[in-house]
C-alpha positions in Angstrom: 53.2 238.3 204.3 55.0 241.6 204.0 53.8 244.7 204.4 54.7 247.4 201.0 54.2 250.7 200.5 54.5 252.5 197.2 53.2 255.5 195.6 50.7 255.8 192.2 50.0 258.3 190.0 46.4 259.5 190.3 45.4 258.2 187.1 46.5 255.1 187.8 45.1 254.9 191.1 41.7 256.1 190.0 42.0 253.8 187.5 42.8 250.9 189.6 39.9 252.2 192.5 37.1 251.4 189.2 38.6 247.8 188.2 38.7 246.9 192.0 34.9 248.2 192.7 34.1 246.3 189.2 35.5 243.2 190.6 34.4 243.4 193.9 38.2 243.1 194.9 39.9 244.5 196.9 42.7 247.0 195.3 45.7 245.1 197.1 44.4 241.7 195.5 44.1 243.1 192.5 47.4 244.6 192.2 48.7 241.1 193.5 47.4 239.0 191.0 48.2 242.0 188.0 52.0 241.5 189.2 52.1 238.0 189.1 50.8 238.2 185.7 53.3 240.5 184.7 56.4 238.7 186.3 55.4 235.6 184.7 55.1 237.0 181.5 58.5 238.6 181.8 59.3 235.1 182.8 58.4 233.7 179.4 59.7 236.4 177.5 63.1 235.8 179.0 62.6 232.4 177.9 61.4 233.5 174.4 65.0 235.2 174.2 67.0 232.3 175.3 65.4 230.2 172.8 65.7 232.3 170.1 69.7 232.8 170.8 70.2 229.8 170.7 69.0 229.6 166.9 72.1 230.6 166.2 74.7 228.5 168.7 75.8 225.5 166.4 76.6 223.6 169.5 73.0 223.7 170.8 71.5 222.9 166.6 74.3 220.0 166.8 72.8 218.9 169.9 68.8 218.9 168.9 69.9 217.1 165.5 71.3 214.7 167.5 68.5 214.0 169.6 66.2 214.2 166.2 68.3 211.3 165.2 67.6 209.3 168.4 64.0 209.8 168.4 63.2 208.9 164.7 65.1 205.8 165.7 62.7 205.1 168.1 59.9 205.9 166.3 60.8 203.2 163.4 61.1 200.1 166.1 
């Protein structure tokens, strides 16, 4: 594991002190599993993005048609 060190704002950090007593956690667990949260939802917003680009690539709505094709196919044998 590595070792960080970082500076708060007080607020924050008084804030983050309460939520860890709260918890019964300690503040560098808490601030671990916070950031995981947050990555992972920037995660899935960068997938949100993609996603919604590609609502307007013809390529990529020629493609899913395609495959729409295939599995209604499927579905009817």
């Amino acid at each position: 594991m590595t070792t960080f060190t970082s500076t708060l704002p007080n607020d924050l950090m008084e804030m983050l002190t309460q939520k860890a007593l709260a918890l019964k956690l300690p503040k560098n667990k808490l601030i671990e599993k916070a950031l995981r949260i947050y990555l992972d939802q920037l995660t899935k917003a960068e997938y949100i993005k993609s996603y919604k680009s590609s609502t307007d690539d013809d390529e990529i709505l020629s493609i899913a048609e395609e495959g729409m094709v295939d599995y209604f196919k499927q579905l009817e044998d």
